[in-house]
N, C-alpha and C positions, 0 to 999 in steps of 0.2 A: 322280766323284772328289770328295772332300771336301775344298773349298779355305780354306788357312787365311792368314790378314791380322797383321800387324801393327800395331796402332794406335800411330804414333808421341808422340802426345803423353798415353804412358801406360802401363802394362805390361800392358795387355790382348790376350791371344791368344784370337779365340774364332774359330767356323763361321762363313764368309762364305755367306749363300745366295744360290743362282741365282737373277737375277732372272728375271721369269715375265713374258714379254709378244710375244707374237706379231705385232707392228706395228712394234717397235723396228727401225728401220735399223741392220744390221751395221758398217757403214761411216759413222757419223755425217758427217764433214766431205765426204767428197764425192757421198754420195749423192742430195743437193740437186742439184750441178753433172751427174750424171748424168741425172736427170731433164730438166734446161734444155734439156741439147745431144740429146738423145732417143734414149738408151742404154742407156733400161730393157729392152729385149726382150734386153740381155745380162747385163743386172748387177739383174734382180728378185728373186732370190733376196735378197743380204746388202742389198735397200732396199725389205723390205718395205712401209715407212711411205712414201717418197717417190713409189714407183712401182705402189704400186697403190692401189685403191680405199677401205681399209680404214682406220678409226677410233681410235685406241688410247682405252683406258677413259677414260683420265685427260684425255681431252679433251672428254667429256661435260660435263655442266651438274650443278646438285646444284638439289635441291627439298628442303625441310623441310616436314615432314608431323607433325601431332600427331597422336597415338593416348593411349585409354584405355592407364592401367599396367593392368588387366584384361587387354587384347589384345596384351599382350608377346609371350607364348608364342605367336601364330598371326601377332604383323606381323612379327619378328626373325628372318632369318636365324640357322643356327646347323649345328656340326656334328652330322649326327646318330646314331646308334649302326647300325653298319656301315660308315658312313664309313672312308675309309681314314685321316682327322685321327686322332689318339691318341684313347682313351677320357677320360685327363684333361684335356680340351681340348675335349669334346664338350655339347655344350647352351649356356644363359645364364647370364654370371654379373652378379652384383652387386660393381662396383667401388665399393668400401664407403670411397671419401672423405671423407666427414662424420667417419669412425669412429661410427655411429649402431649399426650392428652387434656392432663392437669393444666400446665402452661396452658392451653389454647381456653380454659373456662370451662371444660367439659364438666368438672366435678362443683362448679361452682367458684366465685371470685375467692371465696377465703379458703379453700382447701390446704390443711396443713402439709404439703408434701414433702418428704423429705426422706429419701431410702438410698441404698449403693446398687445403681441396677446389675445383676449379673448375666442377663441372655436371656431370659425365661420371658418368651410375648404371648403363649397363647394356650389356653388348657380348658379341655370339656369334662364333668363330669360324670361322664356315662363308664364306656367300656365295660371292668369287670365289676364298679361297685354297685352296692345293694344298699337302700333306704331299710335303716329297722327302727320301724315305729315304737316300742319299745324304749329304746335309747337315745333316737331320735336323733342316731348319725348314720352317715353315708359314709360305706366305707364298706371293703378297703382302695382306696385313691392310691393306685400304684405309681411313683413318680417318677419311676427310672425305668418305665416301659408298659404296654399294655398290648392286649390280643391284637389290637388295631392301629392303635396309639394316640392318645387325647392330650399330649401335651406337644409344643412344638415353642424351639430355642431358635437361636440367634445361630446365621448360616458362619459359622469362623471362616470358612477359605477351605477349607476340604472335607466337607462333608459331614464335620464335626461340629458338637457346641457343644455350652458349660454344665457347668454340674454334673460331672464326670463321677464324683465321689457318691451320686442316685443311685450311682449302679451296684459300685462296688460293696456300699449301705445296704443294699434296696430298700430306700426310703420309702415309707409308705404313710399316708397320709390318711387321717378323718373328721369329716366335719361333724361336727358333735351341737346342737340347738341348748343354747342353756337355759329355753324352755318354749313352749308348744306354739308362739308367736311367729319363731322360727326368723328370728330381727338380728339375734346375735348368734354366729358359729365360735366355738372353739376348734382351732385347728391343732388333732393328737398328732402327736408324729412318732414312730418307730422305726426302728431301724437295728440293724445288726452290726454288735459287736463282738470283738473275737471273746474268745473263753478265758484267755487269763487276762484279762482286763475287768469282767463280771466283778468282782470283788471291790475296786475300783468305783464301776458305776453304781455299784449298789450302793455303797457308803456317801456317794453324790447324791442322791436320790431318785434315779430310773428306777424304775418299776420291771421286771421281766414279763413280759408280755408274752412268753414260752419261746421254742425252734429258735434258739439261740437271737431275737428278738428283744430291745429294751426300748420302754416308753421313756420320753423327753420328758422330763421336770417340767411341770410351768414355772417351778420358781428359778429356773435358770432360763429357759426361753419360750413367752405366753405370746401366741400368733391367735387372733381372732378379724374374722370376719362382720362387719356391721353394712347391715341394708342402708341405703339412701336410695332418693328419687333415679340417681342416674346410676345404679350399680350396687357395688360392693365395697367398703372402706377397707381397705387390708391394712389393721394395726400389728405393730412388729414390738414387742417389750422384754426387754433381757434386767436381770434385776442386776443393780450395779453395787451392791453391797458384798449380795452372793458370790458372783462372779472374781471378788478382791480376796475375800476370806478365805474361798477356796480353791486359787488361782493354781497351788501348786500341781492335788488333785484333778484337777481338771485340764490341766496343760498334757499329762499322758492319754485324755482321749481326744482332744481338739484334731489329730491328725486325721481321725477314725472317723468325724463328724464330718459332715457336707458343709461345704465352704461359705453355702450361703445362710449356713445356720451359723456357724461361727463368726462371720463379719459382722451379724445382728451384736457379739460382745464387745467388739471394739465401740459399740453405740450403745454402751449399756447405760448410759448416762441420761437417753433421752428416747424418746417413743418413736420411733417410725411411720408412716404411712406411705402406702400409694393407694390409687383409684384400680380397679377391674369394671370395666365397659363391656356388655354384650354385645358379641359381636353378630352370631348368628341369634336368633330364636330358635325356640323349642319347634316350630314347624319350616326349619330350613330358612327360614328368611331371614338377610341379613339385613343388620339394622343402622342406624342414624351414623353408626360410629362406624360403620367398617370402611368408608373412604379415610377417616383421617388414621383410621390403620395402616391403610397400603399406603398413606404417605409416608407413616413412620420407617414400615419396613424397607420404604426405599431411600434411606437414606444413611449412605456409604459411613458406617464407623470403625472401629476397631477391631468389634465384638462384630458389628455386622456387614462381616467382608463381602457379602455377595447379594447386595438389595434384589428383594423381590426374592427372596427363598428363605424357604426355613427348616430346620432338622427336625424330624419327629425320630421318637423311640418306641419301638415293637418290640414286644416280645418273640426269639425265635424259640424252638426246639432245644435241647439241650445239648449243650457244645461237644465236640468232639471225645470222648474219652472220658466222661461223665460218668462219673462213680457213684449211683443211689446211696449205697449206704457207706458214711463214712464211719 
């Protein structure tokens, strides 16, 4: 059934999607207390994470791995044509931040472009997310790491790139169709907040989304995707009223949020965009754009100290000393 949400601090009605996770205890609050007193052999069904042996993703470790931009197409996850993901949705695209693409007419002479690029050039679809027709989002789009890794950032100088704060969040992303033409996505975003903070977000308007997990407001920041001839329009809208009113509240979790969710506030005054170009197709072949790609990535900036590389994020095993149940 397709469940729909009201986000109270804003007029956004859009598809709520099912979250996607096989380890989630049904019963958060006392599925712990079940385990103690030793009452899984009747209540393992609704705690799956408490009472059995099982892992959830999100409690893996992350490793940063550089690879040639050459080796995009065979190290990037992605969806691939047969997939049950959408055809528009399928392969690698170029999240065109810089506007390096824009500038060159890729998107068309009048393309509105204007964003703060932070490192992030290339991301596929595929890895661990699931299309539910139903909802008619794809998801869950892990963004601080994946089985294989479908996203890949800006090479810093040692191995490292931005959006540090994906991990520590684990930001997770879904594109959500706000309807069956499948022209415009909204992009949910969740992510993890500590516990005494909860009280805080709720009064904001996040939504709990369970496993200590809270939905982003759209009426503090509405990310959507809109189809064109040559891609994807990635619109960026933070509401500038909201964000003033409730400046106070919301300065205690700005630290807790991904930086490049937060910079979207300092632009609360005006709409963002950049262009996303397919880079590969859904059957490995790369396409029109991916030379004026490898031009971009090779060319020596700040954020991009070592042309011709880029950082992807994989999910490892669970880190040293990893305590299941806290």
């Amino acid at each position: 059934m397709v469940i729909f949400r009201l986000i109270t601090l804003g007029d956004f009605v859009s598809t709520m999607p099912d979250v996607v996770e096989t380890c989630v205890d049904k019963k958060e609050t006392w599925c712990p207390v079940v385990r103690a007193v030793g009452f899984c052999a009747f209540f393992r069904g609704p705690c799956a994470y408490s009472c059995t042996d099982c892992v959830r993703f999100d409690d893996g470790g992350v490793e940063e791995v550089v690879i040639d931009v050459e080796d995009v197409p065979s190290k990037l996850a992605y969806a691939a044509t047969g997939s049950s993901i959408p055809e528009s949705l399928q392969g690698i695209w170029w999240m065109d931040q810089d506007g390096f693409g824009a500038e060159k007419g890729l998107a068309g002479e009048n393309y509105p472009y204007d964003f703060y690029p932070v490192g992030e050039y290339a991301i596929g679809f595929g890895d661990k997310a699931v299309w539910q027709p139903d909802t008619l989002c794809l998801t869950p789009i892990y963004f601080w790491g994946g089985s294989r890794g479908h996203w890949a950032g800006a090479n810093f100088g040692n191995g490292t790139t931005c959006c540090g704060s994906n991990i520590a969040t684990r930001l997770t992303l879904s594109l959500c169709a706000t309807d069956d033409t499948l022209q415009v996505f909204d992009i949910w975003t969740r992510l993890v907040i500590p516990s005494v903070l909860a009280p805080v977000a709720s009064s904001l308007g996040f939504e709990y989304a369970g496993s200590d997990y809270w939905w982003i407001p759209k009426g503090l920041i509405h990310l959507t995707m809109v189809k064109k001839p040559w891609g994807w329009d990635r619109v960026n809208t933070a509401a500038a009223d909201w964000t003033r009113t409730k400046r106070e509240e919301l300065d205690s979790l700005l630290r807790f949020l991904p930086s490049q969710l937060t910079s979207l506030l300092d632009a609360a005054n005006r709409t963002l965009h950049y262009p996303m170009f397919q880079l590969v197709d859904g059957d490995g072949n790369r396409t029109e754009y991916w030379d004026h790609f490898v031009d971009f990535t090779q060319i020596k900036s700040k954020q991009n100290a070592v042309p011709g590389t880029l950082v992807v994020r994989k999910r490892t095993a669970p880190p040293e000393g990893f305590t299941k149940f806290r």
